[in-house]
N, C-alpha and C positions, 0 to 999 in steps of 0.2 A: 519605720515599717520594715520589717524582716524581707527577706528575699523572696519566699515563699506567696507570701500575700501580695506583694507586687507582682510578682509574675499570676496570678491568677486575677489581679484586678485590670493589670493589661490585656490579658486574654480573654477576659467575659468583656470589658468594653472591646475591644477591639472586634470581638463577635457580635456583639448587641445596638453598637450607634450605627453603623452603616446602615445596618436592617433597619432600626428605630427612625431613623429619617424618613425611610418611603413608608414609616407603617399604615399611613391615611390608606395607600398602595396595595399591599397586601392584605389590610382589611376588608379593602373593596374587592380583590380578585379571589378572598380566602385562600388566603397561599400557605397553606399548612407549615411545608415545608423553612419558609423562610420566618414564619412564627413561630417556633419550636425551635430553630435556630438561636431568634433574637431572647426569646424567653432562658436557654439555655447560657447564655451569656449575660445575659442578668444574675441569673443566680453564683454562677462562676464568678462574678465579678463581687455580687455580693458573701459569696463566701470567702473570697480576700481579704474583706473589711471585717468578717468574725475573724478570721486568723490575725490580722493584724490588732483586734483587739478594739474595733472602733463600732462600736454598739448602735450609737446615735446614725451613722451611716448603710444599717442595717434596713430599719424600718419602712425608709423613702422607697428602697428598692422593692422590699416585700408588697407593701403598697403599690408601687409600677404596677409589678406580676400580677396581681387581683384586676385590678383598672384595664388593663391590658388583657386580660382574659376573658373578661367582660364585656369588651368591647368588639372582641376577632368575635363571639357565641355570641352576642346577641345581635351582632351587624343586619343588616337587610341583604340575605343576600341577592346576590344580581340574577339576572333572567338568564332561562338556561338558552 
């Protein structure tokens, strides 16, 4: 793996799993802020994986982002 795609596969997870653990969390409070975060680091992370040329590692992620966007828009949300 190049230098490049390592450092950008450290730095979208390293933005996206902290967040991705409380996501039950921020789905329930609609934490905008901290999903657009985590979303953001997905992609970062999954643009690592194009630069480093690893295709099959692509899709899981792009699939996350759908499933996960899905999930914060259609949540229930909580009483004001």
């Amino acid at each position: 793996m190049n230098p490049i795609a390592l450092l950008l596969v450290i730095l979208g997870y390293g933005l996206a799993l902290p967040i991705g653990t409380k996501m039950l969390t921020v789905v329930r409070t609609q934490n905008r802020l901290a999903f657009t975060g985590h979303q953001v680091g997905v992609l970062i992370a999954t643009l690592g994986w194009v630069v480093a040329g690893r295709g099959l590692l692509v899709w899981p992620h792009l699939l996350w982002l759908l499933i996960a966007s899905i999930w914060f828009n259609w949540a229930v949300r909580p009483p004001v």
